[in-house]
C-alpha positions in Angstrom: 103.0 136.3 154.5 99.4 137.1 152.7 99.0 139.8 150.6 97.5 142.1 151.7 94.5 142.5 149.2 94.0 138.7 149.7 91.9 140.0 152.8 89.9 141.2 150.6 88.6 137.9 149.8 87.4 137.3 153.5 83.8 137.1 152.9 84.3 134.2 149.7 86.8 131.8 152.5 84.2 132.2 155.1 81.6 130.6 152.0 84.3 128.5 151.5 84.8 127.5 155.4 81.0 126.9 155.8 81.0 124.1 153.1 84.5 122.6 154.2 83.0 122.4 157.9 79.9 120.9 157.0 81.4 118.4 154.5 83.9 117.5 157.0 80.9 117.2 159.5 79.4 114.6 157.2 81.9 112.3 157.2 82.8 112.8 161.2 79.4 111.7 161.7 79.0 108.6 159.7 76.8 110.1 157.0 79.2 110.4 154.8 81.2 106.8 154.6 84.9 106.5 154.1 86.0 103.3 153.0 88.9 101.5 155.3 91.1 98.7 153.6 92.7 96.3 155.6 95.8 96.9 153.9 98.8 99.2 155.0 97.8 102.8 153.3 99.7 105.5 153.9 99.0 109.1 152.9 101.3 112.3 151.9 98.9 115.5 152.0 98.9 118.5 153.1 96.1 121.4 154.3 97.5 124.3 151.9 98.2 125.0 148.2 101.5 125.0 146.6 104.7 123.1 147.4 105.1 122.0 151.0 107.2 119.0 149.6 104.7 115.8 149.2 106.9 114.4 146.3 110.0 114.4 148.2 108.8 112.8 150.9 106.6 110.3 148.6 110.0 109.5 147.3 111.7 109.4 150.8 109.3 106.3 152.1 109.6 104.8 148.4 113.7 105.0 149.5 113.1 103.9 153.1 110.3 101.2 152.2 111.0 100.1 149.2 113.9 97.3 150.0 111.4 94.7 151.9 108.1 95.9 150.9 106.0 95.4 147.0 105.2 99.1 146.9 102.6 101.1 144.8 101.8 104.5 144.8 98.3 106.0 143.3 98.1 109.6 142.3 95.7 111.9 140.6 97.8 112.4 137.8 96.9 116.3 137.5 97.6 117.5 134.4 97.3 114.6 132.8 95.7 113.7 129.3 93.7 110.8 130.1 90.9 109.9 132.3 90.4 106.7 135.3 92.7 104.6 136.4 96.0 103.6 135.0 99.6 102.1 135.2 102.6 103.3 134.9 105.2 100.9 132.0 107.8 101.4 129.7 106.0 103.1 127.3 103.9 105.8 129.9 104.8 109.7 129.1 104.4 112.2 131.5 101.0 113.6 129.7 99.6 110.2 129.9 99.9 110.2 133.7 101.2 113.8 134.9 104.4 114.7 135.9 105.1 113.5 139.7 103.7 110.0 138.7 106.0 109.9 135.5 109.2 111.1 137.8 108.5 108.5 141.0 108.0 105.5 137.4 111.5 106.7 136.0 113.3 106.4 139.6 111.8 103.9 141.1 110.9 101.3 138.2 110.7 98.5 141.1 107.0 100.6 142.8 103.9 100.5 140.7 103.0 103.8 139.6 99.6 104.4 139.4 96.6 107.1 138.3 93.4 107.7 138.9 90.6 110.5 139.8 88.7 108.5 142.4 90.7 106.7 144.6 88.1 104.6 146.6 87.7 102.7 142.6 90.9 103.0 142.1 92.5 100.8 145.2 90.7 98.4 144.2 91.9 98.2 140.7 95.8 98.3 141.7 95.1 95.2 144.1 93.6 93.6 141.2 95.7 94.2 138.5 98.8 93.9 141.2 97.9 91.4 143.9 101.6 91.1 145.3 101.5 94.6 145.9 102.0 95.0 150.0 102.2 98.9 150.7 100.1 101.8 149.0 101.8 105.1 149.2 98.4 108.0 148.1 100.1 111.2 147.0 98.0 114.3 148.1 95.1 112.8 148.9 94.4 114.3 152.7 91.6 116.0 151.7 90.5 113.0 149.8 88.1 111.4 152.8 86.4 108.9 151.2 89.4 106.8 151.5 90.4 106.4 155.3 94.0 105.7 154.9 95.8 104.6 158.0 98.6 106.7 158.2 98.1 109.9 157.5 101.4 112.0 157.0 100.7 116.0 156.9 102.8 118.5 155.7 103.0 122.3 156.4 106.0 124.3 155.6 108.0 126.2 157.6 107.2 130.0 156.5 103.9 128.8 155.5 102.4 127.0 158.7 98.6 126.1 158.4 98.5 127.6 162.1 99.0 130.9 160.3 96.9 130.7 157.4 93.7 131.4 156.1 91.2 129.6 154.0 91.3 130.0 150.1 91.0 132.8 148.8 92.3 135.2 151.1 95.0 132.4 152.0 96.2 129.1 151.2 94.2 126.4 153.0 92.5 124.2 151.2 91.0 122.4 153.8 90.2 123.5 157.5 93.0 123.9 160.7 90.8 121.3 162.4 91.6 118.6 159.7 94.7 119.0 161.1 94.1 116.5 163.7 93.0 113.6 161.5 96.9 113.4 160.9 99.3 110.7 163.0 102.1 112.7 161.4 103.0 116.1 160.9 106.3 117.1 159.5 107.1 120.9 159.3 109.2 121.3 156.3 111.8 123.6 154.2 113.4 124.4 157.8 116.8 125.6 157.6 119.4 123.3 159.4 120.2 125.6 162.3 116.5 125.8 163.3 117.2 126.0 167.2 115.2 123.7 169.6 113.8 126.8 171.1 112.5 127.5 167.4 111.5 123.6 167.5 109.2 124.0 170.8 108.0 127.4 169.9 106.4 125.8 166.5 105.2 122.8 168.3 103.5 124.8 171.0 101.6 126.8 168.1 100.5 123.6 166.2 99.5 122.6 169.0 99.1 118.8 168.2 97.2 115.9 170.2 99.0 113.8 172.1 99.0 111.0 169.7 100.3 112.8 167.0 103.9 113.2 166.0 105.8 115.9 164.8 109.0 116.3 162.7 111.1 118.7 161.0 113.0 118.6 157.9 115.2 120.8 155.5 115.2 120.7 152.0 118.5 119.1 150.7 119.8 119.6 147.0 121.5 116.5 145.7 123.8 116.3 142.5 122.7 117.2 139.3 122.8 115.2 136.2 122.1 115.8 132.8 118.9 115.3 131.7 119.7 112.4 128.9 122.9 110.5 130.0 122.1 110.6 133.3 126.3 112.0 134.0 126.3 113.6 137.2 127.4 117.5 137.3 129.2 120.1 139.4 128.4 123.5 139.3 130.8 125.8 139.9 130.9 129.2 141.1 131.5 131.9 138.1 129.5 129.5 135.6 126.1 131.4 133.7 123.1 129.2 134.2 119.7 129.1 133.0 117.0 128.0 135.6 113.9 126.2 133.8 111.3 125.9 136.4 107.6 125.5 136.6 107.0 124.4 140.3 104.5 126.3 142.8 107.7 127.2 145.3 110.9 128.3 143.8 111.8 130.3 146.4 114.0 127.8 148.6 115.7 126.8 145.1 116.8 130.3 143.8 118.0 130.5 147.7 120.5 127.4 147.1 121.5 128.8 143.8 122.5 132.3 144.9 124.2 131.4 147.1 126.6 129.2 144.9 126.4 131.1 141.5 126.3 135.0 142.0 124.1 135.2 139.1 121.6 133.1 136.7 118.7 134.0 134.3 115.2 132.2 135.4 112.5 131.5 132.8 109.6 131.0 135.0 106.5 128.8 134.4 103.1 128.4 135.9 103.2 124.8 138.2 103.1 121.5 136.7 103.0 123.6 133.1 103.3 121.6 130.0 106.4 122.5 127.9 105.5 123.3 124.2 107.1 123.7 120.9 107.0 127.5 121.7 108.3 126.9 125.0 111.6 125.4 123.8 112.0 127.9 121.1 112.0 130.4 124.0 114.2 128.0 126.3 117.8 127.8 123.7 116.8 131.0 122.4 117.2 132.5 125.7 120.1 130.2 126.9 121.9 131.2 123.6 121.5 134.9 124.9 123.8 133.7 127.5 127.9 135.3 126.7 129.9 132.8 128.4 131.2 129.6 126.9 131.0 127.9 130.6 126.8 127.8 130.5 124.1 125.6 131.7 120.5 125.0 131.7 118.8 123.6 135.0 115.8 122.6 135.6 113.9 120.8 138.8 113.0 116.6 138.3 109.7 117.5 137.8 109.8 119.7 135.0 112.3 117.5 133.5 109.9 114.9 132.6 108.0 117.0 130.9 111.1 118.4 128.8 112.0 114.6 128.2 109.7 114.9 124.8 112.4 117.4 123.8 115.3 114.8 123.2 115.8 115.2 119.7 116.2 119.4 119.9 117.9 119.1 123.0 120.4 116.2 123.7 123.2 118.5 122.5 122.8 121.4 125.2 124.2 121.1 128.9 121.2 120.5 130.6 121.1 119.5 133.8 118.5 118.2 136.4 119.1 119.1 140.2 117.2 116.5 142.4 115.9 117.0 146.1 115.2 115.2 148.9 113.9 115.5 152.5 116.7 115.5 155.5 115.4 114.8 159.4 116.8 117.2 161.4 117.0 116.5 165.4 118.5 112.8 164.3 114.9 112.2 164.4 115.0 110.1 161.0 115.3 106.9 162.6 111.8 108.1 165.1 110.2 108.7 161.8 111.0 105.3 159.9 110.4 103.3 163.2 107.3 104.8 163.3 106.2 103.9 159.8 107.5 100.5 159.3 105.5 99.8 162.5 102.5 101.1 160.7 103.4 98.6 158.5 103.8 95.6 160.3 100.5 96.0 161.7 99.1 94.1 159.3 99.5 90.2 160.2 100.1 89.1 156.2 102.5 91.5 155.6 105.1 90.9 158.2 
């Protein structure tokens, strides 16, 4: 739901809307160019702000792609300390390419993890400096348009649709309803697992999406955590303190997941994609050694853990765990979804 005083902002989105129509006029009408590759491209964006789960589901066709096809992925790398394109090896940090880049390089060492500001250079570059590369996965890069990728994948999330929302500031859309129908793909996601196929219809009905697009729905699943150094998988159990670390742009779902298994936890909450500091850890144990019990642990999200990897010397000897996600089809429509992309794929004569 908007805040209310976000209407307040009306007059600034409708500035906003004017130059987001006529950009997006500009490059409907040829006077703008986007560049096409003939090259399988697909693309993970979305039309709002925050977490509507494009790093999941980056990782998801990493997972469901990666077995017969070279794949790369090429990212901004927000956050990040340097400038213009770069790759991911074995010495990278995450402030060298940003957080989501360093996570997808650390568990998926087999993809080429890239970075760069301007992707049109930047494609280039990766073919260049990886010419057995086969597949190109661009992480938010939807409203990106001077790269045409070929399959677009859009996400809006569940309580969040971009049916329902306005354009920043008063809401959360970064880019106009219409854009919408640039996508081949829309998944709807963060749907609980009993969403009803009445629910389903209702949903697609208000998207209201051309008939060559597809739509899916997925639920957030929470997998096993693990600790952040050893990499020893975890159980938590009921009863237990725990201290959540987390500096993402939608906690909500998470501290849903954990309430219900832990009746109580402490939260030390940080702005998204926030770089940990000295202070920051001081703050972190002081605060987790506030904590009475003896059975305690810290958690934190995979993408903040990459950023708390720096921290190995002050913190190897604390319980601190990482609790992964992952994107689940619901409607048995996974095997729709992967048919539909590796077809995508295949398109292309020399990569079959």
């Amino acid at each position: 739901m908007l805040k209310s005083f976000r209407y307040l902002f009306l007059p600034f989105s409708l500035l906003y809307g004017i130059i987001l129509y006529s950009r997006n006029w500009l490059f409907d009408k040829k006077y703008l160019k986007s560049a096409t590759f003939n090259f399988p491209i697909i693309c993970v964006g979305n039309l709002a702000v925050g977490g509507t789960g494009k790093t999941p589901m980056v990782e998801y066709l990493i997972r469901i792609l990666g077995d017969q096809y070279q794949l790369a992925t090429l990212s901004r790398g927000y956050k990040r300390k340097t400038k213009g394109f770069g790759i991911a090896n074995e010495n990278t940090t995450a402030l060298e390419i940003g957080d989501e880049p360093m996570q997808f390089h650390l568990k998926y060492p087999k993809t080429t993890v890239t970075v760069g500001e301007e992707r049109l250079a930047a494609i280039p570059e990766l073919l260049q400096e990886r010419p057995n590369t086969q597949v190109i996965i661009l992480d938010d890069a939807f409203q990106h348009r001077t790269v045409n990728a070929g399959l677009n994948i859009l996400l809006t999330e569940r309580k969040n649709l971009y049916s329902r929302d306005l354009l920043l500031p008063a809401g959360d859309l970064r880019d106009t309803r219409h854009s919408a129908s640039r996508a081949q793909i829309i998944i709807v996601t963060k749907c609980k697992d009993a969403l009803s196929t009445q629910k389903r219809d209702l949903i697609i009905n208000e998207l209201r999406p051309n008939p060559n697009q597809a739509i899916f729905f997925t639920e957030i699943v929470y997998g096993k955590p693990y600790h952040l150094f050893s990499k020893e998988n975890f159980t938590i159990i009921p009863g237990m303190d725990m201290l959540l670390v987390c500096g993402i742009a939608s906690p909500k779902p998470l501290k849903e997941y954990l309430t219900a298994i832990v009746s109580t936890y402490d939260m030390l909450r940080y702005p998204d994609h926030h770089i940990f500091s000295i202070d920051d850890l001081h703050e972190i144990k002081n605060q987790f050694d506030k904590l009475k019990s003896s059975n305690k642990i810290i958690l934190t999200t995979e993408k903040d853990s990459v950023r708390l990897l720096k921290f190995e010397n002050e913190l190897k000897s604390y319980p601190i765990f990482v609790l992964p996600i992952e994107h689940h089809f619901l409607f048995n429509d996974a095997e729709r979804f992967y048919g539909l992309v590796k077809d995508y794929v295949d398109s292309f004569p020399k990569i079959r």
